[in-house]
C-alpha angles and dihedrals in degrees: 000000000000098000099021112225094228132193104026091303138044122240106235130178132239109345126174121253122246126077117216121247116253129155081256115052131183112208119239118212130208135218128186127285124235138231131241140173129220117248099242096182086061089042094054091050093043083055081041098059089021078070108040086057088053089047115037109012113117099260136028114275128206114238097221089048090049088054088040096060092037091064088040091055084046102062093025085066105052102050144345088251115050117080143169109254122197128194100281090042096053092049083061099061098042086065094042097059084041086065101249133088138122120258148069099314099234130131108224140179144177120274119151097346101305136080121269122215099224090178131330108233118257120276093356122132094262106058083045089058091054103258107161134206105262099022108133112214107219095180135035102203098302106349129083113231086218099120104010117116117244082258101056090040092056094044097057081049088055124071149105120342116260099032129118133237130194122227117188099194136193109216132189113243087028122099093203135043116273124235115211117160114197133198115231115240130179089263098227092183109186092196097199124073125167140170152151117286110180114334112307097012125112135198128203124192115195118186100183142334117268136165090267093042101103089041105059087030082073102038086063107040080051072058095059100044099063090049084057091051094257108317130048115225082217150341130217106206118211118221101143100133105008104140088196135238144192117016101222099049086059092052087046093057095033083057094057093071099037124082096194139337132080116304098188143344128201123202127200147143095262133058104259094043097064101075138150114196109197124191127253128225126285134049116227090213088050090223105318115137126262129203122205132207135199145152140192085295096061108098146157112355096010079070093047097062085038090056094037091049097039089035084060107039086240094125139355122263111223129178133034144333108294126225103267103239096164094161138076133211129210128190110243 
């Protein structure tokens, strides 16, 4: 992996607190939280220069949209990930993570400058139309992405069903840009397939990691189990192109094949975001072994469950190299 998850745990930033109920749950763990001042002085010269815009820039500026871009530039500065997320925004991401939304069905972040395609989503009509992970997308129909924020850029992604959009990609191998024009869809991702390799094997795809995730992971691999006759000889597990998700939903998964140990820790400045989540008893594959695979797509915590399995023996990593997605965001 990118950013390997070394020990027997990987080392992520800033997660939210909570755990979701499942029949099996790991146990997250709290430490203190620290204290910290403002730095007045810096404030004093951020209201300086937030007034001298109002005042003497060119043209008239709303207040709301001043405070609006300052946050932006805020978050924009300190990672690829973290962003400011306003009402409608947040609305947004409430329905992505249910598993329903309308759009392209990729998975994109910044890199650059532009926006860079981290897995388009199973059976989505962007992955139809040929969108690759890794692909960065330079141009949205007519418009370069240069200088857009991760939000705009998805929001010009996003509209109404049955219209078209128009992506102008770099991609590696191609000496020119690529031209791929996609028609918008409500995305409807199940992020859970499952079915019978030779006899006794089972094989589990997971696009992403959604609330429901761990629960119909386990319904299927249940599935699987009475077509073997009870018990499966093995399991490969699919994570290529699986941007990640919710956190929880990967512990939870990951907890499903562990009997005890850490899965994962998160460290940060703040009290919930300083968690370890251990496993509980029982494997629902009672030993056998277990193969996963992953690719340059997989990211976040799909390497989380690839470092937790593989950290503890526990399956095989095969594929190639994954994203390198070693941090965590919460909503505050």
């Amino acid at each position: 992996m990118k950013q390997k998850l070394n020990s027997v745990v990987a080392a992520v930033l800033m997660v939210g607190a909570g755990v979701l109920s499942y029949d099996r749950v790991a146990v997250a763990e709290r430490t203190a939280e620290p204290e910290s001042g403002l730095p007045l002085e810096e404030l004093r010269v951020f209201a300086e220069v937030f007034g001298r815009i109002k005042n003497d820039y060119v043209e008239s500026v709303d207040d709301r949209k001043l405070l609006k871009y300052a946050i932006e530039g805020m978050l924009s500065g300190l990672d690829p990930h973290s962003a400011y997320l306003d009402e409608d925004d947040y609305r947004d991401l409430r329905v992505g993570t249910s598993g329903e939304f309308g759009g392209l069905g990729i998975e994109v972040g910044m890199e650059n400058g532009f926006v860079k395609v981290i897995a388009p989503i199973d059976d989505t009509p962007a992955q139809r139309a040929g969108v690759l992970a890794g692909d960065l997308i330079i141009r949205l129909d007519d418009k370069p992405v240069k200088g857009m924020s991760l939000d705009d850029a998805v929001k010009q992604m996003r509209g109404k069903p049955g219209t078209e959009v128009r992506l102008t990609i770099v991609r590696d191998g191609t000496d020119k840009p690529v031209v791929i024009t996609v028609v918008r869809d409500v995305i409807k991702t199940v992020s859970v397939k499952h079915r019978m390799l030779d006899p006794g094997f089972g094989y589990v795809r997971l696009s992403q990691f959604q609330a429901r995730t761990p629960e119909d992971m386990l319904n299927g691999i249940g599935g699987l189990k009475r077509k073997a006759g009870g018990t499966l000889k093995g399991l490969v597990l699919d994570l290529r192109n699986n941007p990640g998700g919710v956190l929880n939903a990967a512990v939870a998964v990951s907890d499903a094949f562990l009997t005890n140990g850490t899965i994962v820790y998160t460290e940060g400045r703040v009290r919930d975001s300083q968690l370890k989540f251990k496993a509980a008893p029982d494997d629902v594959l009672e030993g056998a072994p277990i193969v996963v695979l992953v690719n340059e797509g997989s990211a976040s915590a799909s390497e989380i469950v690839a470092g937790a399995l593989q950290d503890h023996k526990r399956a095989v990593i095969m594929g190639q190299q994954t994203f390198g997605k070693g941090s965590v965001q919460t909503i505050v």
